[in-house]
C-alpha positions in Angstrom: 0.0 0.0 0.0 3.0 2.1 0.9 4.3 1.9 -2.3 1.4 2.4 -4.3 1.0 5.8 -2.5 4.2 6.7 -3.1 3.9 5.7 -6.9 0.8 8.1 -6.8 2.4 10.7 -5.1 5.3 10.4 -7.7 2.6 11.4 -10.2 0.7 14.3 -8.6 4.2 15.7 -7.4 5.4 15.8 -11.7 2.2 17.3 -12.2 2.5 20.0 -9.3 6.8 20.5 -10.8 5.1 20.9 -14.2 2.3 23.7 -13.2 5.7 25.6 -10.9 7.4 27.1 -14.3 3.1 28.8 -15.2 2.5 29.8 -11.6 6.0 31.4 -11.5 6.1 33.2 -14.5 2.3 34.0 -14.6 2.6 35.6 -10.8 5.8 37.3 -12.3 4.0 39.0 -15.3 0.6 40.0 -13.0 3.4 42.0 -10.3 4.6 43.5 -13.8 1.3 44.2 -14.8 -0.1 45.5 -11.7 3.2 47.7 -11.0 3.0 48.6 -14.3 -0.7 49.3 -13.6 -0.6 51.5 -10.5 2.7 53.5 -11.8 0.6 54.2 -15.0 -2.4 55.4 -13.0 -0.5 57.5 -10.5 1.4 59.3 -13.2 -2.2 59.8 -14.6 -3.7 61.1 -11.5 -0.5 63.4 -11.2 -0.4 64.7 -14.8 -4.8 65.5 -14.5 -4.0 67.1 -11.2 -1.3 69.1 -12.5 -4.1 70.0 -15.3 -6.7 70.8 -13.0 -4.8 73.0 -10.9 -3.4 74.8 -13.5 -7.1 75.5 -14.9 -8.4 76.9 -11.6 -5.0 79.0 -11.5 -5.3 80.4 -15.0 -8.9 81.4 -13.9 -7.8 83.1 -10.5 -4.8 84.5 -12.7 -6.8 85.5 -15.0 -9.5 87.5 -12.5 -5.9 89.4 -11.1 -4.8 90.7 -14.2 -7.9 92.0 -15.6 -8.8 93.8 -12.4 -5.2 95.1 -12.7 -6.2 96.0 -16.5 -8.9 97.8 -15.0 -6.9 99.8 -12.7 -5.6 101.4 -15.6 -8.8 102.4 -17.6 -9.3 106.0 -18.4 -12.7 106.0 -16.8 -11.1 104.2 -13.6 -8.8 106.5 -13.4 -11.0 109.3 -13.8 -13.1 108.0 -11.0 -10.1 107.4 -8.7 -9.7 111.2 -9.2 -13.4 112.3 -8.9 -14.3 115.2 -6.5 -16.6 114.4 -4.2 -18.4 117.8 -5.3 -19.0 116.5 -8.8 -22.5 116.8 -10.3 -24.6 114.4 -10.3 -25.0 113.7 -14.5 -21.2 113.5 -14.7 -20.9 111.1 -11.7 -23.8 109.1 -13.1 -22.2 108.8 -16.5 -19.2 107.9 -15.1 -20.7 104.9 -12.7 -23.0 103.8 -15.9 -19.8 103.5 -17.9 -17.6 101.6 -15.2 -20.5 99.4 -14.2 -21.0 98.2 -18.1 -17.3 97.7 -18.0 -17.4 95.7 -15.0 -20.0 93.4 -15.6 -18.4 93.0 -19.2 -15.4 91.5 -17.0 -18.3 89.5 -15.1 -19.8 87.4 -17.8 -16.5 87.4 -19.9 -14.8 85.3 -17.9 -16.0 81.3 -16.8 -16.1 81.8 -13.1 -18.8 83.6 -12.0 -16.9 87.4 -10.0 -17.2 90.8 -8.8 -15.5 93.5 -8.9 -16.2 96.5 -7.1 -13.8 99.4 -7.4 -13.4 101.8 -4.0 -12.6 105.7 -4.5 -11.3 106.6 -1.0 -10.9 109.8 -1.2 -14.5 110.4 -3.4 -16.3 108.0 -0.8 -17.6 106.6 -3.9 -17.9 102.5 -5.2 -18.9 100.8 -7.9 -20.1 97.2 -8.6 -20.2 94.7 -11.2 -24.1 93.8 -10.2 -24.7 95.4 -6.9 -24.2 99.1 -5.2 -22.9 99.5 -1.7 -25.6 100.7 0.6 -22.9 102.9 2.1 -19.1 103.5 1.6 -17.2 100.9 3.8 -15.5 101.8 6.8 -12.0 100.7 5.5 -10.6 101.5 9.0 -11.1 98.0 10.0 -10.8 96.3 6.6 -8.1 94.1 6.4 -6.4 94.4 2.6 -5.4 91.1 0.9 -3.2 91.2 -1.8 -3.0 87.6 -2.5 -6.2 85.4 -2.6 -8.0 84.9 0.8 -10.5 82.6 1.7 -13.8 83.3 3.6 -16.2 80.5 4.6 -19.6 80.3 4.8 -19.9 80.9 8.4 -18.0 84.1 8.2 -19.4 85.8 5.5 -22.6 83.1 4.3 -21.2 82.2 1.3 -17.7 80.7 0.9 -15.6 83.3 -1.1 -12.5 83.8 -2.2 -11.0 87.9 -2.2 -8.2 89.8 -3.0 -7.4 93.6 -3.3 -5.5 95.8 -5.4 -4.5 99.2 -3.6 -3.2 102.0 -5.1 -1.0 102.5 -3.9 0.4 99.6 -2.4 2.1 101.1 0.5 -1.2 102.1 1.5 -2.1 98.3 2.4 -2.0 98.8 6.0 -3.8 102.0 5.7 -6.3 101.8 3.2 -8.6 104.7 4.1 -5.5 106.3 2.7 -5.7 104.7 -0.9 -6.3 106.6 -4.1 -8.6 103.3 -5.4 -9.1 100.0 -4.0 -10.3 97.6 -6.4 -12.1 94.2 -4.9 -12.1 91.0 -6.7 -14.5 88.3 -5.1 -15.3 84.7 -6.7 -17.6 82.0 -4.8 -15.9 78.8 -3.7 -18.9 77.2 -5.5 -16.9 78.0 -8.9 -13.9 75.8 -8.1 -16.2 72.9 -6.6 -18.4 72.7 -9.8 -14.7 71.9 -11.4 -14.1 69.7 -9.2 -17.6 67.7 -9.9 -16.4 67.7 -13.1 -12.8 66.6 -12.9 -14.0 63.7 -10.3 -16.9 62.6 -12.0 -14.5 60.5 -14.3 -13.1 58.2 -11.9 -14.4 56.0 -8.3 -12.0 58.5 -6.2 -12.3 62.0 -5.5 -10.9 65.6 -4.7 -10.7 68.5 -3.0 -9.1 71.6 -1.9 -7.5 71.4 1.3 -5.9 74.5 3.4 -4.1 74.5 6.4 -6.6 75.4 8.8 -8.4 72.1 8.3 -10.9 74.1 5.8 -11.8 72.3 2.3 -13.7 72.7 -0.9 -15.3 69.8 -2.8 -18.6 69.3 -4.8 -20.2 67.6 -1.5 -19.6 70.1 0.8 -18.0 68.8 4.3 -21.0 65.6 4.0 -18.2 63.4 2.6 -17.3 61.0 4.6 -14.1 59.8 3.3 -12.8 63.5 3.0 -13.1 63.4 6.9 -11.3 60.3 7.1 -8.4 61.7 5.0 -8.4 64.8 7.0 -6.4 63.5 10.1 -3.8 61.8 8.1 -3.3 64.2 5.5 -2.9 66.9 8.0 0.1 65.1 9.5 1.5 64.1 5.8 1.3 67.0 3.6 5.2 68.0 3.5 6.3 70.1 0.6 4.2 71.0 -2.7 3.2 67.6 -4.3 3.9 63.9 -2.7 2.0 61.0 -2.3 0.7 58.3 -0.1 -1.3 55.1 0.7 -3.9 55.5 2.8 -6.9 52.8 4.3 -10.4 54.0 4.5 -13.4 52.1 5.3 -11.6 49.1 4.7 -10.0 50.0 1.1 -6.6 51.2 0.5 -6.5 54.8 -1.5 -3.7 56.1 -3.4 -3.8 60.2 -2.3 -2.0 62.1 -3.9 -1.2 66.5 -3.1 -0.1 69.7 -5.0 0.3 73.0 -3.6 -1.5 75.9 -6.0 0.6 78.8 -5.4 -1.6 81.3 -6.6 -4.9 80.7 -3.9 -2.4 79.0 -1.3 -4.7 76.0 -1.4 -3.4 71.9 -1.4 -5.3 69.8 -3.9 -5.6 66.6 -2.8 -6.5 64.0 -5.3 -7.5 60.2 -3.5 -8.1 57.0 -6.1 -9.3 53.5 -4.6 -6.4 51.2 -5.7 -8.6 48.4 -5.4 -11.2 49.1 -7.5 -8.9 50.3 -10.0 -7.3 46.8 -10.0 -10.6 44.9 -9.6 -9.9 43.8 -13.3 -6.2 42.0 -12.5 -7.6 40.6 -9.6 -10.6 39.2 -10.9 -8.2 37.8 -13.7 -5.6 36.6 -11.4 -8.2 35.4 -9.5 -9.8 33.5 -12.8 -6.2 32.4 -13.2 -5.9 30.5 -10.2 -8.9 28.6 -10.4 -8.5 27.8 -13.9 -5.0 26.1 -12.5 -6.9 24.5 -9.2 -9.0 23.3 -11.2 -6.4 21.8 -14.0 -4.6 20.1 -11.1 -7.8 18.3 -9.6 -8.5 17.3 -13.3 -5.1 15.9 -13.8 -5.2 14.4 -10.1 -7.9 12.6 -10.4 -7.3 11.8 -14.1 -4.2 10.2 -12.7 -6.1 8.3 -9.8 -8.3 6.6 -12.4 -5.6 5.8 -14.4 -3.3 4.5 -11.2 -6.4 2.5 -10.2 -7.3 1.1 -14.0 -4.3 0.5 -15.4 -1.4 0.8 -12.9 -2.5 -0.9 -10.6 -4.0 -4.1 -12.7 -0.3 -4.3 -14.6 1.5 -4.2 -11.5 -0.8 -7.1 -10.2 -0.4 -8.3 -13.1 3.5 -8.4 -13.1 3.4 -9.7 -9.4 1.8 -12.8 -10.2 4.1 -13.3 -13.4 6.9 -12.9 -11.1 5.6 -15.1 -8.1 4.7 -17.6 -11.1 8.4 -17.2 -11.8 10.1 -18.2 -9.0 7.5 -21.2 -8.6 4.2 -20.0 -6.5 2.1 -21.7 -9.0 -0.9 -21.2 -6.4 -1.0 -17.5 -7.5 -4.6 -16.2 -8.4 -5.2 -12.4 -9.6 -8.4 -10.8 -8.1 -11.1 -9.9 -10.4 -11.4 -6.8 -12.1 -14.0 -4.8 -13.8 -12.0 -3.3 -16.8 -10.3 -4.0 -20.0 -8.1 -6.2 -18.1 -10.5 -8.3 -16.5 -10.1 -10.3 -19.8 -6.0 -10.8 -19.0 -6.9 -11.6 -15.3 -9.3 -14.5 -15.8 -6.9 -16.3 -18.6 -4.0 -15.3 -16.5 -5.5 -17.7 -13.1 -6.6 -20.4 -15.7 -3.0 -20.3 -17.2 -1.3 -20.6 -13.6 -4.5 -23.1 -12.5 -3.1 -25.4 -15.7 0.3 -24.7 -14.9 0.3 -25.7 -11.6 -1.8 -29.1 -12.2 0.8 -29.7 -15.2 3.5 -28.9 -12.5 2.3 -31.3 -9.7 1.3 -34.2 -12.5 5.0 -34.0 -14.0 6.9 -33.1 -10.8 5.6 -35.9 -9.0 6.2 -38.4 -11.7 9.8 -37.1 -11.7 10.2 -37.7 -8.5 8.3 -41.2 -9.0 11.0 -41.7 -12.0 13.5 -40.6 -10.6 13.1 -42.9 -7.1 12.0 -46.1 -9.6 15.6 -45.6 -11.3 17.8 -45.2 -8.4 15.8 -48.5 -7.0 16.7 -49.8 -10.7 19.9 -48.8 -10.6 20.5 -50.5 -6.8 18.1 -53.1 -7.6 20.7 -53.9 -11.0 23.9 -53.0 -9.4 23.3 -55.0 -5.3 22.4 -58.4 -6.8 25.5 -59.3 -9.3 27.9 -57.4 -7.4 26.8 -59.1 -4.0 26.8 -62.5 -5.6 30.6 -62.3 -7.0 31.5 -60.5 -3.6 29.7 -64.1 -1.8 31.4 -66.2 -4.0 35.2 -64.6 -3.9 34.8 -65.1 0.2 33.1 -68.8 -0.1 36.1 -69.6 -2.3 39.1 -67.5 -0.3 37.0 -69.3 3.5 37.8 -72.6 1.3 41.0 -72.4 1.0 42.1 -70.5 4.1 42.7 -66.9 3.5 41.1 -65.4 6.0 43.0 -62.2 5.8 41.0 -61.6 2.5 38.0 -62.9 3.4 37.7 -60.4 6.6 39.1 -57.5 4.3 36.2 -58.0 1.7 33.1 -58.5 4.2 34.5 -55.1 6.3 34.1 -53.0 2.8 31.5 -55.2 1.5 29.7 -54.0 5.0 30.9 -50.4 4.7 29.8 -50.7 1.0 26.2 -51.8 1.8 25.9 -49.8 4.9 26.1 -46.3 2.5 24.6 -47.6 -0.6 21.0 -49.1 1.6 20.7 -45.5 3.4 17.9 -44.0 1.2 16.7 -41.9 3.8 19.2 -39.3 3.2 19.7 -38.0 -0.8 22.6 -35.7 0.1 26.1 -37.0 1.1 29.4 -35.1 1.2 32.2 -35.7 -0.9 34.5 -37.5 1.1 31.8 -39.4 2.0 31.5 -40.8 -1.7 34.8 -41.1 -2.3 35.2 -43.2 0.9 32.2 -45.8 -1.1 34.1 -45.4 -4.3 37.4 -46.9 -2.2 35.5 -49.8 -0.5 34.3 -50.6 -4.1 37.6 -50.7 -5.7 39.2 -52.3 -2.3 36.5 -54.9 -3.2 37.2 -55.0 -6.9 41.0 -55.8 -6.2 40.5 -57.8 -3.5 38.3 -60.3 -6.6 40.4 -59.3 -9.8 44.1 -58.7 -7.6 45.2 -56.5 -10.6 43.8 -53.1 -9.8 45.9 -49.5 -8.9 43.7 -46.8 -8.1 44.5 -43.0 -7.2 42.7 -40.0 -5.6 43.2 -36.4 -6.2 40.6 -34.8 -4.5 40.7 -30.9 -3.3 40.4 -30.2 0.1 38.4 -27.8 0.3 35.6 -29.8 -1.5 35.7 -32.8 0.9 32.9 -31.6 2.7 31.4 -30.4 -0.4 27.6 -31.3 0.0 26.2 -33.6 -3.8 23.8 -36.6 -4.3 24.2 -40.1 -3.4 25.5 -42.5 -5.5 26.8 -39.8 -8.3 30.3 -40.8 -8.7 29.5 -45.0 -8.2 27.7 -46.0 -11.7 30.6 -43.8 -13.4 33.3 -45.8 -11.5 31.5 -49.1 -11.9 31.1 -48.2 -15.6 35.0 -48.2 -16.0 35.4 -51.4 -14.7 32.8 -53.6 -16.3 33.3 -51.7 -19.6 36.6 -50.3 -19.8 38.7 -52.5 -17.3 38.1 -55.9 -16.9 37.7 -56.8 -20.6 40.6 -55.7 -21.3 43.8 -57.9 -19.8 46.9 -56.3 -17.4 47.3 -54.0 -14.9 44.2 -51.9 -14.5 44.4 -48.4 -13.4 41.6 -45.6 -12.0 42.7 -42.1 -11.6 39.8 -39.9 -10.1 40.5 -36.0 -9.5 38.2 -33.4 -7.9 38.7 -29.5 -8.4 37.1 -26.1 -9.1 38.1 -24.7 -12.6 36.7 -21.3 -13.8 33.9 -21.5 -11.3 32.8 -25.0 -12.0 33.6 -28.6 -9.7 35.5 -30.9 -12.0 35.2 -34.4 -10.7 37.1 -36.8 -12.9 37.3 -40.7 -13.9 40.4 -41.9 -15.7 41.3 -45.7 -16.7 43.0 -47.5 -18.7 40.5 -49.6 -20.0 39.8 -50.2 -23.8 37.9 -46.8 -24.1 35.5 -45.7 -27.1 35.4 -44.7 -30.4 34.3 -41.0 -31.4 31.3 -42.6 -33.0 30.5 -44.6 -29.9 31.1 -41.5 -27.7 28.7 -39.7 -30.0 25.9 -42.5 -29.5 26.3 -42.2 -25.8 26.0 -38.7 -25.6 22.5 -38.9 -27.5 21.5 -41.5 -25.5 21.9 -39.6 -22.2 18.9 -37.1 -23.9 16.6 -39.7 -24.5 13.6 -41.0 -22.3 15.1 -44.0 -20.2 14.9 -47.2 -22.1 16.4 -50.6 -22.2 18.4 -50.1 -25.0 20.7 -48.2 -23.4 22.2 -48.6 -19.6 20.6 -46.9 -17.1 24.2 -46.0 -14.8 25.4 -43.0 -17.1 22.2 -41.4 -18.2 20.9 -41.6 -14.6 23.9 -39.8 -13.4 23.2 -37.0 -16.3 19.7 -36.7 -15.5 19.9 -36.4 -11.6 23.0 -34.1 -12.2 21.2 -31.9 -14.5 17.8 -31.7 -12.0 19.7 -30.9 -9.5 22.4 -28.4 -10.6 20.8 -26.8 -13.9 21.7 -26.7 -17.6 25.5 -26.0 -17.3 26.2 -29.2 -15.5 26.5 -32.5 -17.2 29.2 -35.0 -18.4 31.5 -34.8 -20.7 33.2 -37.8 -22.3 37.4 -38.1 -23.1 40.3 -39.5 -24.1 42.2 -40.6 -21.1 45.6 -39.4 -20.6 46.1 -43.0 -19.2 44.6 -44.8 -22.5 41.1 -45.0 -21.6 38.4 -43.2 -21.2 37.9 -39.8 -19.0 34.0 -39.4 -17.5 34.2 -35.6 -16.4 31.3 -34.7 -14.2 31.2 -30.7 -13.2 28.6 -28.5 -12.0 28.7 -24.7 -11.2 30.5 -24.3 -7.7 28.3 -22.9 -5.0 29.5 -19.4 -5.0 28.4 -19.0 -9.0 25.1 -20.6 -8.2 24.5 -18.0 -5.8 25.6 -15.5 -8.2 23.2 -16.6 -10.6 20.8 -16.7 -8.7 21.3 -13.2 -7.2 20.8 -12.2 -11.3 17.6 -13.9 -11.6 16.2 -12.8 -8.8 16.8 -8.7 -9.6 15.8 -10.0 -13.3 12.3 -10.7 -11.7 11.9 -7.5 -9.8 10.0 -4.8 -12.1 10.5 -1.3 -12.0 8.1 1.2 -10.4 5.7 2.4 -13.7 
């Protein structure tokens, strides 16, 4: 189950690595964007409240220099210097003329003004729509050359006003002036510009003034103005900056620039939010599209874990448990496209396994029929000549041979009888293989025999009875047909990672024809045409040590034939099967 996660995981974690490289670049290109967004909008707000205040300055400007204009008329002039004895059609002319010329000023110009021009010494004033009631005491009037602000609560209307004395030392004393001329605009003219200018955008703007007074189209009822007002008090530093600023909630980009002409700050505030509604929403969009991709692809890759993964990987299991022999292995149903492949795979490894049992149990039912064969062929002719060598040696009086042959005839029996054992050691054999030649000299008296054997392989584990039919095959065969001193040489040894047991004589030996004929028999089924000591030594060699082992027929340095049995030493076999076993293991899909 572990691994199964983990193979899943595998999958969803490539997935994830392979959406990294969009989500990185894409959340790259959106902080360009929205950088690139908010710089742009700033340097818009900026550039229309540069534009703006230069409008409301060109108009305040503009009210200056024509009342300075005016100051120099030929009529003003004339009224500046007007007795206050003149007669009464002259001084009406005079006012008719200055009054058309005044309100010609009035509705010239896009702000709505008044002018009213103050004769000091004449106790005389004119007015662009309106006449005063009575000359002003200007004792107690307070002359502003540059543009001074009166709210409502002052004056009932919010105004702005200036004056131009003449002349201008006569400021502080302007009873003493020659002519005063008084320039007046309402405040209502720059916050019907501002309705315009803000109408364009979710923000807004207003005039702001250092004594905490403002201007905007709402009057003092809005509320975000009043939230600005605490902060932007404590900000303002300079003539134009910026800042960020959280009201209600939503973050405002405010931005400030001094007008020196009315002395007034306007301060220009833009909801950054809602100005970036459309990134977010799209960023937004973005990330659910890629949420959404994922979970596709997740569980896209669950049903394919669960439908095809999964059923291969049971699939290779039970190919490799079939491998190594667990013939009992049954897939569990499935309700796919490989539910097809599951079924014929269990009724493959259900025929395997009953062709398995049927042919390995009449192996072993072979195999335990010939080695009674071979005991049942061998015991009975050898017994009988060993019986009648010590009848005829008791006859005569040789008891020295007589107790020699029935201690390895005993010894002999005593190994060859103990079926209940099918593994022996080496030495073990070779200790049989001496009572049988001991035995075999003891009858023929003609008989030299040698052993080689390796010492490390004396306690070499192989089957019982191996090396006997071989050795009894050079004696009935090779040896005592032939006349003269008989002679058996067997070696043991490990050469290029195989055991080398080996069986010289001297006997007659065979042709390569006949060596050929033997060979082939040794592949055929057992019959009777063909003795049953060498091919059941090839068969039971081959069962038990695989396909590389076998026997391989010589000529015999000695004259006779060389029987070379070999198998792979224990060490390759274990290498081997090492290979085969990480040949079995499949790799994660």
């Amino acid at each position: 189950m572990e691994r199964r996660i983990s193979i899943f995981m595998k999958i969803n974690i490539l997935i994830f690595l392979m959406m990294i490289p969009i989500l990185t670049s894409y959340s790259y290109s959106n902080r360009i964007s929205e950088a690139v967004v908010k710089h742009e909008v700033q340097e818009y707000i900026a550039s229309n409240a540069h534009f703006f205040l230069n409008q409301v300055d060109a108009q305040a400007d503009q009210l200056s220099t024509y009342a300075i204009t005016l100051s120099r008329d030929p009529d003003i002039l004339e009224f500046r210097d007007m007795a206050e004895d003149l007669n009464a059609y002259n001084s009406i002319k005079m006012r008719t003329s200055i009054e058309e010329k005044l309100q010609l000023l009035a509705i010239s110009g896009i702000w709505k003004n008044t002018v009213t021009i103050l004769s000091p010494p004449a106790k005389q004033a004119v007015a662009s729509f309106s006449e005063y009631q009575s000359f002003p005491d200007l004792s107690h009037t307070e002359m502003w050359r540059s543009w001074h602000y009166e709210s409502a609560e002052e004056s009932g209307t919010s105004t702005f006003i200036k004056y131009i004395v003449d002349p201008v030392t006569a400021v502080e004393q302007p009873q003493n002036a020659r002519l005063i001329l008084e320039i007046k605009f309402p405040g209502d003219n720059i916050a019907s510009m501002l309705d315009n200018y803000t109408s364009s955008n979710n923000g807004g703007a207003f005039l702001y003034h250092s004594s905490n007074q403002t201007i905007n189209k709402n009057g003092n009822e809005d509320p975000r103005i009043q939230s600005l007002l605490p902060e932007i008090s404590k900000r303002i530093q300079g003539n134009e900056d910026h800042f960020t600023s959280r009201i209600d909630g939503n973050l405002y980009w405010v931005h400030y620039i001094y007008s020196d002409t009315l002395g007034w700050y306007l301060v220009d505030y833009v909801p950054f939010e809602e100005i970036l509604t459309p990134i977010s929403k799209s960023r937004m969009w973005f990330y659910a599209s890629i949420l959404s991709i994922f979970l596709c692809c997740f569980f896209a890759s669950l049903l394919l874990y669960r439908n095809v993964q999964v059923p291969i990987k049971e699939l290779i299991r039970g190919m490799q448990r079939i491998h190594i022999g667990d013939y009992s292995t049954r897939l569990r149903q499935v309700r796919n496209e490989f539910s097809f492949l599951f079924v014929r795979f269990n009724k493959m490894a259900e025929q395997i396994e009953e062709l398995i049992v049927n042919v390995y149990q009449e192996k072993l039912q072979t195999k335990e029929a010939v080695l009674k064969q071979l005991q049942a062929q061998i015991n009975p002719h050898f017994l009988y000549n060993c019986l009648y060598f010590i009848k005829n040696k008791a006859s005569v009086g040789d008891t020295k041979s007589v107790i020699a042959m029935a201690l390895d005839l005993g010894d002999y029996y005593r190994y060859s009888t103990r079926m209940e054992q099918g593994k022996t050691t080496l030495n073990d054999e070779v200790s049989l293989i001496r009572n049988y030649l001991n035995i075999q000299n003891l009858r023929m008296n003609r008989l030299r025999y040698q052993f080689d054997i390796d010492e490390q392989l004396g306690d070499m584990q192989m089957p019982r009875l191996l090396l006997q039919p071989i050795v009894e095959n050079a004696m009935e065969h090779g040896i005592e047909p032939k006349p003269g001193l008989g002679e058996i040489h067997i070696t043991a040894g490990i050469r290029a990672g195989f055991i080398h047991i080996e069986v010289d004589d001297n006997g007659n030996g065979l042709s390569h024809p006949e060596k050929e004929a033997l060979r082939n028999a040794w592949m055929l089924p057992e019959s009777e045409e063909h003795g049953v000591g060498l091919w059941n030594v090839y068969q039971r060699v081959k069962q038990t040590y695989g396909k590389e082992a076998g026997l391989q027929l010589e000529e015999s340095h000695l004259g006779g034939l060389k029987v070379i049995l070999k198998w792979p030493s224990r060490e390759l076999q274990l290498n081997r099967i090492a290979e085969e076993h990480d040949d079995v293991q499949s790799p994660d899909c």
